[in-house]
N, C-alpha and C positions, 0 to 999 in steps of 0.2 A: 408414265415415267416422270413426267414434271413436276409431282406429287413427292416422291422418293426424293428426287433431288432436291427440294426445298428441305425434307427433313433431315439429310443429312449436312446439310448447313444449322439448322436450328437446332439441333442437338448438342452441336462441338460451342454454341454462341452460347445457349443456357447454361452449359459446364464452366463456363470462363465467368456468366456471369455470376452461379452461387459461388466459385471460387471467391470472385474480386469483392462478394456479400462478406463471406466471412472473413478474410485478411480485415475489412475495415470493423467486423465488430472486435475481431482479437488484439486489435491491434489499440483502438477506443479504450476495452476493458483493459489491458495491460497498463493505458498510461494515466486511466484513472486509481491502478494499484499503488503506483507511484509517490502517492501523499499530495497529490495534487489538486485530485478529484473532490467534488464538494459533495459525491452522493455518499460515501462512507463516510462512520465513522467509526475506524477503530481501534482509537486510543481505548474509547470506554469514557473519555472526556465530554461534556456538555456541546450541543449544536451549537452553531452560532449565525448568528442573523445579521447579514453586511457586516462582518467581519470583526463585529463585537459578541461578545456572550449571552447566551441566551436568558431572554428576560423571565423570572420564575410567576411573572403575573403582579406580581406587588410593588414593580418601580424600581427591584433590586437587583443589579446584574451577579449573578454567580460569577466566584471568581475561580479561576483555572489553578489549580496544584498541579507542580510537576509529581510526577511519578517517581514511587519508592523504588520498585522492581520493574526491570523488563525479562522477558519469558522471549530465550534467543529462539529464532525461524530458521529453517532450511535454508542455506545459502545465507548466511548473517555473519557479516565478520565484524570485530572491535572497530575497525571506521564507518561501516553502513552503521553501528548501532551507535556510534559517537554523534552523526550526523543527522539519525531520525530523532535523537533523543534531547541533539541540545546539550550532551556533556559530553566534557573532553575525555579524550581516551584516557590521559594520566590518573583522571579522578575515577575513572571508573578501575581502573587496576587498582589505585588506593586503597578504595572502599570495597574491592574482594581480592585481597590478598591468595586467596585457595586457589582461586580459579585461571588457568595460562588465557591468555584472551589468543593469542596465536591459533586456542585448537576447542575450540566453542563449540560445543554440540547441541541438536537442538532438544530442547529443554531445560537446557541451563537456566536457570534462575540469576540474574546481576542486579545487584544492589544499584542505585544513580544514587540515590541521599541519604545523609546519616539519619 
């Protein structure tokens, strides 16, 4: 009987403990989603090494272009994409007259630069 009783303590303790495993990985990968994290990258822009641009081997640093288009995401409205993008909402309406930013579906194609 002392046998039994130890596993049904050990049992309810390893449940709690894969729980408390994966809240901290979900929660790690979520706030590296955020544009925070240094292991993406998915602008599609150049790495950068202590927070300069990355060196192409010849003493030259690449220099970073902002972006013509963004390609709107699930869940993306005209201020999440003003503020991951660095342009203001005004300018972004400007430069896509067609498009309501109110009701941005994803796929949408927006212009940021002339």
């Amino acid at each position: 009987m002392a046998g039994r009783s130890a596993a049904r303590w050990l049992a309810p303790l390893a449940l709690v403990g894969c729980v408390v495993a994966l809240y901290v990985v979900v929660t790690s990968t979520l706030s590296d989603d955020d544009g925070g994290g240094t292991g993406s990258n998915r602008s599609g822009q150049s790495a950068t090494q202590g927070g300069r641009p990355a060196s192409d081997g010849t003493g030259r640093r690449e220099r970073r272009r902002p972006r013509r288009m963004y390609t709107v995401k699930p869940g993306d409205t005209a201020s999440i994409i003003a503020k991951k993008t660095g342009v203001s909402i005004q300018r972004i309406a400007r430069l896509n007259p067609r498009l309501d930013l109110g009701v941005l579906s994803p796929g949408d194609r927006l212009k940021l630069r002339p």
